[in-house]
C-alpha positions in Angstrom: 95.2 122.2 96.6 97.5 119.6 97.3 95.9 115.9 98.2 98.6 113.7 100.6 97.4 110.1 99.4 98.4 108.3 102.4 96.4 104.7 100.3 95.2 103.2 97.5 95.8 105.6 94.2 93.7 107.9 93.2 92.4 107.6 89.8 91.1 110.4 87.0 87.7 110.0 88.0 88.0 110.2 91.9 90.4 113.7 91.1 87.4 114.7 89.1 84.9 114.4 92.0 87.3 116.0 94.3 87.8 118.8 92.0 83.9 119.5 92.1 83.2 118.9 95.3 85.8 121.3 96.8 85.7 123.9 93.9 89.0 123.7 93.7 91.4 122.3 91.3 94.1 119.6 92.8 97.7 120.9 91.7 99.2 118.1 92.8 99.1 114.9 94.2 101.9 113.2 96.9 101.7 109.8 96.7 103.1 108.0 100.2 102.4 104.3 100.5 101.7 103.5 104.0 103.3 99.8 105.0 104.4 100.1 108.2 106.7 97.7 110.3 104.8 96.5 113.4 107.7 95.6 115.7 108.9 99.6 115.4 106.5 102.6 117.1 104.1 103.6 114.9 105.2 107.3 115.6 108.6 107.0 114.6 107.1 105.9 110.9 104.7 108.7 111.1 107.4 111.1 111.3 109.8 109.1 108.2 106.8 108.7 106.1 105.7 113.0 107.0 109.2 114.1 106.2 108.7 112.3 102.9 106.2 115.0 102.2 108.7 117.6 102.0 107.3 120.4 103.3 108.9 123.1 105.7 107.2 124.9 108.4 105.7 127.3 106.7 104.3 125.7 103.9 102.8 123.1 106.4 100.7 126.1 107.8 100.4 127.6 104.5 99.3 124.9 101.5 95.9 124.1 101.3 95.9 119.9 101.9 93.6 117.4 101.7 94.1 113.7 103.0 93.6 110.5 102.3 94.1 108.5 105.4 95.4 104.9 105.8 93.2 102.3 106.4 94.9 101.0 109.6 93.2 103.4 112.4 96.1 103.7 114.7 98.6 105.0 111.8 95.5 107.4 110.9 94.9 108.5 114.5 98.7 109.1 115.0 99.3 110.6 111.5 96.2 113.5 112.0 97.4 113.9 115.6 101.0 114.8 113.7 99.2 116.5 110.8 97.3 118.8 113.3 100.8 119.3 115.2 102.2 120.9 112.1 99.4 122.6 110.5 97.7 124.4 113.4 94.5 122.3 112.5 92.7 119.4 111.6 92.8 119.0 107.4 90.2 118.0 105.8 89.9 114.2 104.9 88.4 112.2 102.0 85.6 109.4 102.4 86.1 106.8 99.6 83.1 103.8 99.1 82.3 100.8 97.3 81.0 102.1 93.5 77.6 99.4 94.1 77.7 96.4 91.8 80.9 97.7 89.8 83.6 94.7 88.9 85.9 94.5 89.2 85.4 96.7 92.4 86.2 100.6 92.0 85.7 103.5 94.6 84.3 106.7 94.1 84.2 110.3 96.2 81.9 109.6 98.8 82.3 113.0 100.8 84.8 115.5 102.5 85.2 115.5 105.8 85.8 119.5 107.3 87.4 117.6 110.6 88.0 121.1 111.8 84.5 122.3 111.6 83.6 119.1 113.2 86.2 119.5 116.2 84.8 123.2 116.3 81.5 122.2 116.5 81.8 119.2 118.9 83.8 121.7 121.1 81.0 124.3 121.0 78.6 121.1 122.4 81.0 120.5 125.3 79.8 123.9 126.8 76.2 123.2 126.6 75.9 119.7 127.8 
């Protein structure tokens, strides 16, 4: 699996917890600091900071991802609105928290979000409500 690390770096420990909760091992790790310029459209520097990725077409449909999203929820909301452009799907996404009383502060693996499943699911709701 390959984990796009749109924030803070991801330490030993937090690949470790990925690694068991998905079952499977993380091959590699892209790196892409998110620090975007707010007089430009926030698109635009969606589609700079995805062609940083380098991935073609293919391989966007093809390599198993997981993502760590920005903080800021408009880049997030425009980056998996991108990412399910290109992919044919939602990808999964990681849920980082506060590791309680540690100092200096660290983060651990809180959970995985399937956003697929959950779109699924929500989607099978809208037909019985």
């Amino acid at each position: 699996m390959t984990l796009l690390n749109f924030a803070h770096p991801i330490t030993d420990e937090q690949k470790a917890q990925i690694e068991q909760l998905t079952g499977q091992p993380i091959q590699r790790v892209i790196e892409l600091p998110v620090q975007f310029d707010h007089a430009r459209g926030f698109h635009e520097q969606v589609l700079e900071l995805l062609e940083r990725v380098g991935l073609g077409a293919s391989e966007w449909q093809t390599t198993p991802l997981l993502v760590n999203l920005p903080s800021l929820s408009v880049i997030a909301a425009t980056l998996l609105a991108e990412l399910h452009g290109r992919m044919g799907y939602f990808p999964p996404v990681l849920r980082l928290r506060p590791v309680e009383g540690a100092v200096p502060p660290r983060f651990e693996v809180a959970e995985i979000l399937n956003l697929q499943q959950i779109r699924d699911t929500a989607r099978a709701q809208r037909a019985i409500r």
